[in-house]
N, C-alpha and C positions, 0 to 999 in steps of 0.2 A: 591675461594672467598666465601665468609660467604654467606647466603642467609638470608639476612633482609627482615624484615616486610614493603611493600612499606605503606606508610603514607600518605594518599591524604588529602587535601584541605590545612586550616590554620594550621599552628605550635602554638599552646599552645596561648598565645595573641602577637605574634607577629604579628602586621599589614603593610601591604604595604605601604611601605616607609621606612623602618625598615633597615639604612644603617650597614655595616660590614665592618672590614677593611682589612680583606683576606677573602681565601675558606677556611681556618680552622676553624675561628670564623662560617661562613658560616653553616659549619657540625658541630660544637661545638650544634649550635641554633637547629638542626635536621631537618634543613630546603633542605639541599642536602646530599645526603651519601657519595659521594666521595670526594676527594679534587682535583684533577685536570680532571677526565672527565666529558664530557658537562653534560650526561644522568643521572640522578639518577634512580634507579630502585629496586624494593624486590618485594617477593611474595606478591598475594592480596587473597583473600577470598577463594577461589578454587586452591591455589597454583604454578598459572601461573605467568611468568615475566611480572611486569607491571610497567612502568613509573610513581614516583611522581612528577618530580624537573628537569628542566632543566637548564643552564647557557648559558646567549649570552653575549659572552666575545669577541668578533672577531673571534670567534673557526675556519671557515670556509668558504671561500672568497664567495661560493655560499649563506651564508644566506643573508636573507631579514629581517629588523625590520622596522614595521610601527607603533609600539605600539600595536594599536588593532589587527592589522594583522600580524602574523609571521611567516613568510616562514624558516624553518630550516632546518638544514644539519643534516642528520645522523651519524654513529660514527664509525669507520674505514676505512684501505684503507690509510692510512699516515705515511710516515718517519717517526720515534720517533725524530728522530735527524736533519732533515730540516722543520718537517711540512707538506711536501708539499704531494698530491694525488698521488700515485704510485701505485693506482689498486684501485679495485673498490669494492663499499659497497656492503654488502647483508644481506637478514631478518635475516639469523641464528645471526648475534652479538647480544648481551642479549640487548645493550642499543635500538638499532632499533628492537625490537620485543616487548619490553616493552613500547614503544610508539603506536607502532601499536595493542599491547593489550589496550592501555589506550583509545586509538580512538574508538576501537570496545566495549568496555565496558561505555563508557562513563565517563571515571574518570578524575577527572579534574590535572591539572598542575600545578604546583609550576613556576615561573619564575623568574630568578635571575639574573638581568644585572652589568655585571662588567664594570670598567670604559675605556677599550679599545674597547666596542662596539659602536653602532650608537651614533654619538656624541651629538646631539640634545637628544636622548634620555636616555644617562646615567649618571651615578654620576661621576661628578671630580674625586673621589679617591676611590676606594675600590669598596665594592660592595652594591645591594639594591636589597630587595627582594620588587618587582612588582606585587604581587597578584598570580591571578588564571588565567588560562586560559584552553581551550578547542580545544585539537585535532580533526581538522575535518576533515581531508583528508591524503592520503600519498599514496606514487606512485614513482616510481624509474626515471632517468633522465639522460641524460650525462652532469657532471658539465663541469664547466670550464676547468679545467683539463685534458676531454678529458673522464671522466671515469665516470664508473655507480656511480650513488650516491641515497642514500636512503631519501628522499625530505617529509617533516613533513608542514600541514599548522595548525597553531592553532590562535585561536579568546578568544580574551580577555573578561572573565566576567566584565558586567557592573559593576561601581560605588558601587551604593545601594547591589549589589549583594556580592562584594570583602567585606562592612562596615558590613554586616547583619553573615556574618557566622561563625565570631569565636563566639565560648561559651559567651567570658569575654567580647566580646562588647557587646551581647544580653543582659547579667544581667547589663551590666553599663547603656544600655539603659531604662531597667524596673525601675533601682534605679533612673536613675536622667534626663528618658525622651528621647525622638528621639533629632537626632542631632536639633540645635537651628533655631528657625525662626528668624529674625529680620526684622523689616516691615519701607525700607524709602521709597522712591517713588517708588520701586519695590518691591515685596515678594520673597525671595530666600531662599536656606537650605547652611546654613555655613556649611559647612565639613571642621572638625580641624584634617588631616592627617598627619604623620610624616613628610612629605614633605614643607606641609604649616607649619608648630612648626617649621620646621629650618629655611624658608626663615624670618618667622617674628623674629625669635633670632638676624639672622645674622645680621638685621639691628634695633635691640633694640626696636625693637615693636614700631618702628616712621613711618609715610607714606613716602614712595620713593618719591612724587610727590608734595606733600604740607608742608611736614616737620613736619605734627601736630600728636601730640605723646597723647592720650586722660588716665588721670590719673581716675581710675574704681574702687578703693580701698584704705580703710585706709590705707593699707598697701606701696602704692605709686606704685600697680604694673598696667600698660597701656595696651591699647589694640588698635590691626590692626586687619585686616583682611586679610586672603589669598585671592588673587585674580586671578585668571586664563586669561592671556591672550589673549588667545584662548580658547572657553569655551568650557568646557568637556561635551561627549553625543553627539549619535546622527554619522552619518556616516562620517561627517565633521567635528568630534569634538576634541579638544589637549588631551594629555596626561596629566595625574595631577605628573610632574616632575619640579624639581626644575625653568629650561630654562624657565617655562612656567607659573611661579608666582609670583605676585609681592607685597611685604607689602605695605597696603593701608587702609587709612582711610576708614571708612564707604561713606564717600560722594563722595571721590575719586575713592570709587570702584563700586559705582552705575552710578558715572557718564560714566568712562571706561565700566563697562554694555552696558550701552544704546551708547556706541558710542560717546556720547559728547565729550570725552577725546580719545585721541589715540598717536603712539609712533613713534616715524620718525626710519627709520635703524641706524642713531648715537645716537636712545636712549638717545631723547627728547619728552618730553610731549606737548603735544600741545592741547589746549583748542579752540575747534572748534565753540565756540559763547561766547569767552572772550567781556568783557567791554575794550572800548578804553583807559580807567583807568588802567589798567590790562595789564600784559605782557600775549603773544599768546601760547608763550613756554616758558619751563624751562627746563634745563637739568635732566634726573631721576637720582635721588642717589641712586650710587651702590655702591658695596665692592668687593674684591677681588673672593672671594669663592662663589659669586653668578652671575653664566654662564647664563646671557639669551639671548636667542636663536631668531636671526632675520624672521626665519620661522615663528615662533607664531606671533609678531609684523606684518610681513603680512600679516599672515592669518586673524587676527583682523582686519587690515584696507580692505581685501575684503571682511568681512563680512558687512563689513559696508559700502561698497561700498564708502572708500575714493580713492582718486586722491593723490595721492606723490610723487614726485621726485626720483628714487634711486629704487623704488620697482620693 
């Protein structure tokens, strides 16, 4: 095998949320080196194996995805031809020692979820590159299978942290400003991610909840807002994925903010101090290609300490 230069952090401006529709396109972007192993790995600075890029694709019954938290599986020790665990991992494979170099050196992670991993957390079809993340621990285990396995924990770089480190978003920031404030009864920071760009495409830049589509330009082009279900940050907080965002007016997504608004598990809106003028709920408009995920919907309503039926 060639011995590549491993590449840590962002890929050229590709930002998180950046979907793909195999692992070729995947490697095409320089984003992972292999095309079907989980690990990516090249030498770094001092000419040691070190991990840039991982893939959580369902690779291995032992992982764990929580988004921020990601318990991984190491890489050997399996049939080529059922899959399954027939002996047990160890540090010499280049991929497990390249991770355990990345954890000892501090080098951060690429992370790539394909759409047969955590369902709540990946994309419908292909794959997306998810940011950065940080190796902080690892230590061997008996998996499921009965057999040693090489066991990886890594912790997701924050928000602010994942939008601040490519090159070409710091100069788009100097040229045209920090992401935007917009001031209605709350102060928040809009983040316009690849993630949020699709959910508001997919339903033509109209509110799920109100219908109201706001025309911003001569040109006749509208504007929503991504809106986080479950609001990202913080130890409690969602992931910024597709499940977990909803195209939303401005007033519709301060009011969901604050709680005013909230979403029953059949994914209806419900307006918690409607006028008796007024209906209480509506149903939210969806589409096909936009999966959301009843976990966030709850998590919203515990944060808000409502009461529902079904939760």
């Amino acid at each position: 095998m060639a011995a590549y230069r491993a590449d840590f952090g962002h890929i050229d401006d590709i930002l998180p949320g950046s979907l793909f529709v195999s692992r070729q396109e995947v490697k095409a972007a320089g984003l992972h080196k292999e095309r079907e192993a989980g690990i990516s790995w090249g030498l770094d600075g001092a000419g040691e194996r070190a991990a840039d890029a991982i893939v959580l694709n369902n690779g291995y019954e032992d992982d764990r995805d929580l988004w921020d938290e990601v318990l991984y599986t190491g890489a050997g020790g399996r049939d080529r031809n059922t899959g399954r665990q027939v002996e047990d991992q160890t540090w010499e494979n280049r991929g497990n020692s390249g991770l355990r170099r990345s954890q000892i050196k501090g080098y951060l992670v690429r992370v790539i979820r394909g759409s047969s991993g955590e369902r709540s957390l990946s994309p419908a079809n292909g794959y997306r590159y998810d940011g950065l993340y940080r190796v902080v621990d690892c230590w061997t285990e008996d998996g499921k299978a009965g057999f040693q396995i090489c066991r990886f924990k890594l912790h997701r770089q924050s928000d602010d942290e994942q939008e601040l480190t490519p090159l070409e978003q710091q100069v788009q920031e100097v040229l045209h400003g920090a992401p935007r404030r917009r001031t209605t009864t709350v102060e928040r920071i809009v983040r316009d991610t690849e993630v949020v760009r699709r959910v508001k495409q997919w339903h033509g830049y109209t509110c799920q909840i109100c219908a109201l589509s706001l025309t911003v330009g001569a040109d006749g082009s509208s504007y929503v807002e991504g809106a986080h279900i479950q609001p990202l940050g913080g130890s409690d907080g969602g992931p910024d994925v597709e499940g977990n965002v909803l195209s939303l007016c401005p007033n519709c997504h301060v009011r969901l903010d604050r709680g005013a608004l909230y979403l029953t598990d059949d994914l209806r809106a419900v307006d918690r101090y409607a006028e008796s003028s007024s209906p209480r709920s509506v149903p939210l408009r969806t589409v096909a290609q936009h999966r959301i995920e009843q976990r966030f919907v709850r998590a919203h309503r515990r944060l808000w300490r409502i009461q529902h039926s079904g939760q």
